[in-house]
N, C-alpha and C positions, 0 to 999 in steps of 0.2 A: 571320396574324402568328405569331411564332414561340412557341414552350410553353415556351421558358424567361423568361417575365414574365407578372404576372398584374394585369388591371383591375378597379380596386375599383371600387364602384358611384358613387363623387365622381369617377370621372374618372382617378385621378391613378394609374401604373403604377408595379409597383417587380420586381424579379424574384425569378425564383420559387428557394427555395433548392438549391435544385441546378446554380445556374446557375453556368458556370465560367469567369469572367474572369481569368485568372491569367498570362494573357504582357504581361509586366512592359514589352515596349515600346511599351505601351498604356492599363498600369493599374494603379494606386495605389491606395491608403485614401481619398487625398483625391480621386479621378477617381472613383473608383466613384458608380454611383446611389447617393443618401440613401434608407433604408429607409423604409418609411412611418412609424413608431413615430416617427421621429425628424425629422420634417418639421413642426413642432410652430410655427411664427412664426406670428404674426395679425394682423390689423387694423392693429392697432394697431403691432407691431414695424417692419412695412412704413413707416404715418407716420411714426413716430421718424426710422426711418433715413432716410427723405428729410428730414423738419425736421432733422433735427442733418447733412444734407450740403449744403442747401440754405443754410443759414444758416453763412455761411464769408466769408473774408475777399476771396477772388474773385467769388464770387458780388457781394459789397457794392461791388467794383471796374468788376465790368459795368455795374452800374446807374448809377452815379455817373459811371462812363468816357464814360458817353452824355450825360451834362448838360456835362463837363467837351469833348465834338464840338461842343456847339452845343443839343442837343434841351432842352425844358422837360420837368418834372414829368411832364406825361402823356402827353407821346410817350415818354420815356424807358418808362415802365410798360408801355404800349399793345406796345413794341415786345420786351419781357420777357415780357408774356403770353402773346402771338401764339407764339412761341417757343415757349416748354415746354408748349402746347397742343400744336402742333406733333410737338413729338421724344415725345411722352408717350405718340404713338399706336405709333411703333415700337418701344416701350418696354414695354408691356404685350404685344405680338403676340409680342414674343423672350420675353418674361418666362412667355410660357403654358406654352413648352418646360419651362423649369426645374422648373414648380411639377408640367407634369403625369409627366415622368419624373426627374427629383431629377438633372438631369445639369450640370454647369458651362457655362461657355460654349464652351472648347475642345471640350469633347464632342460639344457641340451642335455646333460647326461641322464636327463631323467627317462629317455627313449630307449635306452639300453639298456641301466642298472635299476632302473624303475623310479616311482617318485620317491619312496624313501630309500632307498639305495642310491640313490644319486648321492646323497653325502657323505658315502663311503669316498667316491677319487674326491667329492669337495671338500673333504677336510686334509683328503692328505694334500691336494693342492694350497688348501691352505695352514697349512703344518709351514710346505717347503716356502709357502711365499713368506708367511710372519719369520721363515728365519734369515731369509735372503730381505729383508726388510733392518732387520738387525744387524747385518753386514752391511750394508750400506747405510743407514744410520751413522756406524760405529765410525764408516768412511768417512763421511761427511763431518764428524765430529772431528775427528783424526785430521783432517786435512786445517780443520778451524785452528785448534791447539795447535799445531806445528807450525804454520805459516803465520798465523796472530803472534806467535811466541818468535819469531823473527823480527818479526815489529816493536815488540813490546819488551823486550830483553829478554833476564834471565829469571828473574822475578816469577815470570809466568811459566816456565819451563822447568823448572825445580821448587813448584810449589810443593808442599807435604801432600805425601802419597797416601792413598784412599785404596785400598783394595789392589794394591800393586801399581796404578796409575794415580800420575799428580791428580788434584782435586780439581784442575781447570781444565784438565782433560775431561773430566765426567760432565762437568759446564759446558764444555763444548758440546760433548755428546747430547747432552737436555737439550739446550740451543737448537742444534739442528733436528729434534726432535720437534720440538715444538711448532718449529718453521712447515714442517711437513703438515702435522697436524692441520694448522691454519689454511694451509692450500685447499688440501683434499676435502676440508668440511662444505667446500665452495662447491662440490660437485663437479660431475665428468665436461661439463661446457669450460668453467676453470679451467681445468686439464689442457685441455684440448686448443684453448689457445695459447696458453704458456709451455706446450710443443711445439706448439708454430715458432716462435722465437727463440725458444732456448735451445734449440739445434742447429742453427749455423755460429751460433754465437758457441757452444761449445767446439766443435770443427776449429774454427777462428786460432780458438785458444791449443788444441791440439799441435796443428801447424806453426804458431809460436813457440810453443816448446820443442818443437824439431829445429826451428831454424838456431836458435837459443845454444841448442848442443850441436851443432852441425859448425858453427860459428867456435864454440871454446874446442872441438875436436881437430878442427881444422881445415875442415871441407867436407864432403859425402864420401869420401874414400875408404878413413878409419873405421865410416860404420857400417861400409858391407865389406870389407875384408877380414871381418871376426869370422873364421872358421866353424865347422860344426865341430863339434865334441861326439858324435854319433857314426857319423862319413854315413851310408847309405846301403849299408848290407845288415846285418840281423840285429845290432844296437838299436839302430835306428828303428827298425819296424817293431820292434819290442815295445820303446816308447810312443810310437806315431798310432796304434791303434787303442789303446786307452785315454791317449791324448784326443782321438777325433770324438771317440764316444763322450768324453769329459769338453769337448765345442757342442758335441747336439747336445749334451744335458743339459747346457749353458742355458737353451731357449726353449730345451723342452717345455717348463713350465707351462710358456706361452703358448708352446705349440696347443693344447690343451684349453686356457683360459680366454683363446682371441679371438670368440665370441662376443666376449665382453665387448671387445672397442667394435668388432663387424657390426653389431647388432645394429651399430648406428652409418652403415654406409650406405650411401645414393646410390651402388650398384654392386653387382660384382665386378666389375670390371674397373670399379675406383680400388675394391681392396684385392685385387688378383695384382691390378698395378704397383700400387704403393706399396704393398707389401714384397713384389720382386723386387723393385725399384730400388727398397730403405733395407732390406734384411741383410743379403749376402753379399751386396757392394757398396756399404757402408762398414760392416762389421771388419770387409775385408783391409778396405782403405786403413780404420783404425789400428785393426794387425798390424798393416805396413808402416803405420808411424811409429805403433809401441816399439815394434823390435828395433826400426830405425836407431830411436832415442834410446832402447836399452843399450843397443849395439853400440852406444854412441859415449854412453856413459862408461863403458866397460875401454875402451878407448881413455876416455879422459882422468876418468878414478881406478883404472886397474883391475873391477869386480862390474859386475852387471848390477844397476842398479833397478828394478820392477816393480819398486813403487814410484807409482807418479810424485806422491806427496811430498817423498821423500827425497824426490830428484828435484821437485822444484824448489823444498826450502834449502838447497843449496846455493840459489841466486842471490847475488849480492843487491840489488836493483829493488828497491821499494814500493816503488812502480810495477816493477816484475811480480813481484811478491803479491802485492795489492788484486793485480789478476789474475794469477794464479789464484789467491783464494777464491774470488768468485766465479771462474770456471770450477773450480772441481765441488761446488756450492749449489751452481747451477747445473751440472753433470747429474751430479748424485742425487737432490730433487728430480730431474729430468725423468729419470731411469725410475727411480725408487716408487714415486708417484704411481704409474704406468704399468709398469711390471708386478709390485710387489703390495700394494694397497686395493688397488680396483678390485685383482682379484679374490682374495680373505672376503673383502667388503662383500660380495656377493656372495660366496660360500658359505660366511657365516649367517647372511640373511638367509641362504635355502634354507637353511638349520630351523632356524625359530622366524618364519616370516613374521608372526606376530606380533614378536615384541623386538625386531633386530634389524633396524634399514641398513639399506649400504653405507650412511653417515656412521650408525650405532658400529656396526664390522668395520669400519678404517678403525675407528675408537681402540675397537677389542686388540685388534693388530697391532697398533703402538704399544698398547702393553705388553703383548707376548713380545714382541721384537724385545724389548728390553730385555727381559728375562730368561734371552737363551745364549748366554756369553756368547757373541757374534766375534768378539776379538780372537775366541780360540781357533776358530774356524777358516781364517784368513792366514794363521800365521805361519803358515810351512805351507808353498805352493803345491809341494808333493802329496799333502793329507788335501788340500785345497783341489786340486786338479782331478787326481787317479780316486778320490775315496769318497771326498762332498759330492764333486758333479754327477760320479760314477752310477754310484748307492740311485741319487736322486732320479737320473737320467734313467735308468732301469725300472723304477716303480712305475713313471711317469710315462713311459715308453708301454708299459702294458696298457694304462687306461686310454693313450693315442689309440692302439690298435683296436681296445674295443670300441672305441667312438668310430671310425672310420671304418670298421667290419658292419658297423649297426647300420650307420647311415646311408654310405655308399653301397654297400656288398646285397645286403639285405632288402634294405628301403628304398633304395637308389634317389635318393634323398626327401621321398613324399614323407610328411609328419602331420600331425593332426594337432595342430596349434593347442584348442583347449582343453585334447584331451593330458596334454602335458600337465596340467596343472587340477584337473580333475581327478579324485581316487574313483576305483575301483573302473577307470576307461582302458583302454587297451595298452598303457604301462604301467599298471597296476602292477601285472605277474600275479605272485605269490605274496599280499600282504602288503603290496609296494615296493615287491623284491626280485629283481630277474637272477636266480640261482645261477642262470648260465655265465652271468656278467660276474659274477661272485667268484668262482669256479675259474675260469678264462682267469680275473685277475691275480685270485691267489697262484696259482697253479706259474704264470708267466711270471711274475713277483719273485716267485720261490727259484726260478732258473734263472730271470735275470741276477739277481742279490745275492743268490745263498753259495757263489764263491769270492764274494768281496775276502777279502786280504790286506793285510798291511794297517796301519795304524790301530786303532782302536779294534781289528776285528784280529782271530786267529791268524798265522804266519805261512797256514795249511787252507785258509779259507773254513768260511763258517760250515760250508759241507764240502769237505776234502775234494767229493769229485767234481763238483760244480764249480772248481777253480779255473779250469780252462775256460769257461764261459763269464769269468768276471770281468776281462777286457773287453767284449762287446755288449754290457747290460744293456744299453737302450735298444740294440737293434734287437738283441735275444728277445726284449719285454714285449716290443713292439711285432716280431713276427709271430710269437711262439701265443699271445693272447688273441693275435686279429685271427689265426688259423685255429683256435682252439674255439673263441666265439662262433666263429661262423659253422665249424663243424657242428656245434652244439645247438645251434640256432637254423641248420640249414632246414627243420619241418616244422620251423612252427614261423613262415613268414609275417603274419598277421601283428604279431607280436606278445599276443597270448602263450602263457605258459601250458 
């Protein structure tokens, strides 16, 4: 391995100072490996950041979206579990990278797809984050308008309409844009301690709104004797396996960008913790309140209600209302921040390190968020669930496989820090292009996707025969590119093309 990085005795590499990363069509302040001194998160910072990302207002829509298909109480959860069990393993194997040489995620893909191929998955990563950034956005705005328009009469709720929404909806939307902005320009320290707080303090508000409806329902009875709509023979497993694939797509993302936060952990074993610790026993808990309160609402109003927003501007209580707004205010920054900013910001830096820091890429991402009606995309849990996570989870699910074929399978995770950010070192490939990562992606992409169905695609699926394959796209993407890279890559270990 090469003498310019040195291995500390935990494992975790940083380079040695003489090393010279300085062509700038490669490398930034904010690309460079995190020094050791300065990889300082623990345990604890890790659970934060998944409780304060896991507890959001899509997340409370998955779970509830599944009562509001047909499922009861515990297949809803059962099918939430299974899930982010699931995506949590490719989740820690990407996140080893980060923590053991301080690299982002674009960096990291650069050992597979090569340096300039690496912004092949970082732009689709940042395509799917600038849109799940706009959804949430639109969240947070929607939650302003609604629960303000409680407050404030009717005035603000039947103002003249703009584009099919009032005009103080779109104010709201600005608003909670803006707010964001202001955070994220503070950088990932920011971040990182307004995760520390803003997750028990959302939880807090969670479990208030259970007691809230538990209390007008009548007790906990009403809301686990809602029946399933499915029972447990072939309805049900019809809906439960598009619906688990549509939970891993949920965090695919992440599974992929959680580099980004490792890079800055004090061990693996602060983010092998935190990350088991906050991903699948938080996400789960939040399932068990969504359906709770949907369960609960569907009891007290006759129909399931699965928006939060929209369940809590039904409180008479000012007071009620008051916090509510600021929970689903502090939610949705929480998550939005975390998830759907860090990583664009980076992606778009790999793109033009020269002229594009992770400040300039959050910048970039508040504008596309705007720009991709986030409102349509939310509004039928069925297009929301089976078709957005679906689609996404499959793309996302092949570039998984080949990061975790490269690393693990291949590499058995040794990397050569500066050649990451040097052309023509040994992930150069072909021009800064690994054809096999190219090939692997299109190829699992094409199986995972090319039987999507239902909304916006054909009724037959986009290719007739690839429809049997559209219920499991992440697992297809994710097996069918890590077996297809590694095949293709099994003689040329070195990493030369």
């Amino acid at each position: 391995m090469s003498t310019t990085q040195t291995a500390h005795a935990d494992g975790r590499v940083e380079l040695t100072d003489g090393a010279d990363l300085a062509d700038p069509r490669f490398a930034n302040d904010d690309l460079r490996p995190v020094p050791i001194d300065r990889r300082r998160w623990t345990t604890y910072n890790f659970l934060a950041l998944w409780v304060g990302m896991a507890h959001n207002i899509p997340s409370w829509t998955l779970a509830s979206g599944l009562v509001a298909l047909g499922m009861d109480w515990k297949q809803a959860v059962l099918t939430i579990a299974l899930g982010n069990l699931i995506v949590l393993v490719p989740m820690l194997l990407t996140g080893h990278a980060g923590t053991k040489y301080g690299i982002p995620f674009p960096v990291f893909a650069r050992a597979s797809f090569g340096l300039r191929g690496a912004n092949l998955p970082a732009m689709v990563r940042a395509a799917v984050a600038c849109a799940w950034f706009g959804i949430q956005t639109w969240i947070g705005g929607e939650g302003i308008f609604l629960l303000a328009g409680k407050l404030l009469g009717s005035g603000w709720q039947n103002a003249g309409h703009i584009g099919g929404y009032p005009w103080t909806q779109w104010l709201s939307f600005l608003l909670f844009w803006l707010i964001e902005m202001v955070i994220i320009a503070r950088g990932m320290e920011t971040l990182r301690r307004f995760e520390n707080w803003a997750a028990p303090f959302v939880l807090v508000g969670a479990f208030a709104l259970l007691i809230w409806i538990a209390v007008k329902a009548g007790g906990l009875g009403p809301l686990l004797d809602q029946p399933s709509q499915l029972g447990w023979d072939g309805d049900f497993w019809k809906v439960f396996f598009p619906a688990l694939m549509g939970m891993i797509g949920f965090w695919s993302t992440l599974s992929l960008n959680i580099p980004d936060f490792t890079r800055f952990g004090g061990s693996q074993k602060a983010q092998i913790r935190g990350q088991a610790l906050g991903l699948p026993t938080t996400m789960t808990l939040f399932a068990l309140l969504s359906v709770l309160v949907t369960s609960g609402s569907q009891a007290v109003y006759g129909e399931p209600i699965w928006d939060p927003i929209a369940l809590a501007a039904k409180m008479d209580s000012t007071a009620g209302i008051l916090y509510a707004l600021v929970t689903v205010l502090v939610a949705t920054l929480s998550v939005n921040l975390a998830a759907n900013v860090v990583s664009p910001a980076y992606d778009l830096a790999n793109l033009v390190p020269r002229f594009i820091t992770f400040r300039t890429g959050a910048l970039i991402t508040g504008v596309v968020g705007i720009v991709i009606f986030p409102w349509k995309l939310i509004s039928d849990p069925h297009v929301y669930i089976f078709i957005w996570l679906g689609v996404v989870g499959g793309l996302l699910g092949t570039v998984a496989g080949i990061l975790i074929a490269d690393y693990w399978i291949l590499r058995r995770t040794a990397l050569d820090l500066a050649d990451l950010y040097r052309p023509h070192g040994r992930y150069w490939y072909d021009g800064g292009w690994n054809w096999r990562a190219l090939v692997a992606f299109l190829a699992g992409g094409l199986l995972a996707v090319g039987g999507s169905h239902g909304g916006p695609f054909p009724a037959d699926g986009l290719i007739p025969a690839l429809k049997p394959l559209a219920d499991y796209g992440w697992a297809v993407g994710f097996a069918s590119a890590l077996g297809l890279y590694t095949l293709f890559s099994f003689t040329a270990r070195d990493g030369r093309s």
